[in-house]
N, C-alpha and C positions, 0 to 999 in steps of 0.2 A: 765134633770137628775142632773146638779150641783147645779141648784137651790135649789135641796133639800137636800143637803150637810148640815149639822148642822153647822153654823158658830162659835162655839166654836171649830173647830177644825183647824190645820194649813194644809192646800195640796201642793202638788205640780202636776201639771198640765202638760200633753204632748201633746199638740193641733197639731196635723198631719195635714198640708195641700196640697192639693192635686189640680189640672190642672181639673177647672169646664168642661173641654171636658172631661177627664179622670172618671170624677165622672158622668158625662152622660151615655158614656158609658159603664159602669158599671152596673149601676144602667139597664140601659136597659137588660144589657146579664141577672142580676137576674130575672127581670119581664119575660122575655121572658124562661130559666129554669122552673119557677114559672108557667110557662103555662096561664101570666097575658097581657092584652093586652100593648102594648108601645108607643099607640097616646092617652093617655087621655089628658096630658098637654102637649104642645108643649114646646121643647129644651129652647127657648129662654125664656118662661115663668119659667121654673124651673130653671134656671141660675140666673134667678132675683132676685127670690124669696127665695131660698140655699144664694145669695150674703148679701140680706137684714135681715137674720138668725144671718147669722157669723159674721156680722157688729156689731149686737145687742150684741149678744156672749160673742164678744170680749169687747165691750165698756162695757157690765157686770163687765167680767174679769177684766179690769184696772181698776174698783170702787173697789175692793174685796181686803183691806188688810191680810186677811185669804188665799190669794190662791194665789202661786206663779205658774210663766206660764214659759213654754217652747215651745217656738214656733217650728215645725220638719215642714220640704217642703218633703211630698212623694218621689218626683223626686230625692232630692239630695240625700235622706235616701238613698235610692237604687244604685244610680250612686257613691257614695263618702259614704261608709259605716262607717269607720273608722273615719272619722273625726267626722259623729251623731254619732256614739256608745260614745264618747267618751265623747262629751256636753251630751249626754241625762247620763252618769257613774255622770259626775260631777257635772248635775242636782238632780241626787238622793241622791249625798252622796258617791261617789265614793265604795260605797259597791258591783258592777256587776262588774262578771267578764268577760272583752270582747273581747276575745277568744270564751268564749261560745256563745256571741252574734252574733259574725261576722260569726260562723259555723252555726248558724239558717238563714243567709238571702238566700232565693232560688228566685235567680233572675229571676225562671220562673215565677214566684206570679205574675210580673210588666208584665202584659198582655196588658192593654189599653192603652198605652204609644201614645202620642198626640205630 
């Protein structure tokens, strides 16, 4: 989807990254919701192959004088709220106010925790 970002314009980017366990599992509780089977590819194949994506991704991203990146870790997002609300305010422009933000995080969300 970034790629088709029209390069005349400037972005700023919030790349979430998240515990390749945490994204397995996940991914599986949808399938399985989904009523979809959960041994098509095996664990270690789709860890590879998500690793070899974001690799790509990213090395996009640092070619792209058009697109400014913030990098967010799931884990600390959740664990140390405050400190990302506060990079991701100052990423945008300091225009969020984070109070409202820090009342939206529901720390039940963080279910697959690894």
């Amino acid at each position: 989807m970034l790629k088709e970002l029209p390069d005349d314009y400037q972005y700023r980017i919030i790349f979430m990254r998240r515990k390749m366990e945490e994204i397995l599992a996940s991914q599986k509780k949808m399938l399985i919701r989904r009523g979809e089977p959960t041994d098509r590819i095996p664990d270690e194949l789709m860890a590879k192959e998500f690793e070899k994506h974001v690799q790509k991704v990213e090395a996009w991203l640092a070619e792209k004088s058009n697109m400014e990146v913030l990098y967010v870790t799931y884990h600390e997002a959740v664990q140390n709220p405050a400190d990302n609300i506060r990079k991701v305010n100052e990423f945008l422009g300091n225009t969020l106010d984070e109070d409202v933000m820090m009342n939206a995080i529901d720390q039940n969300l963080y279910r697959n925790k690894k």
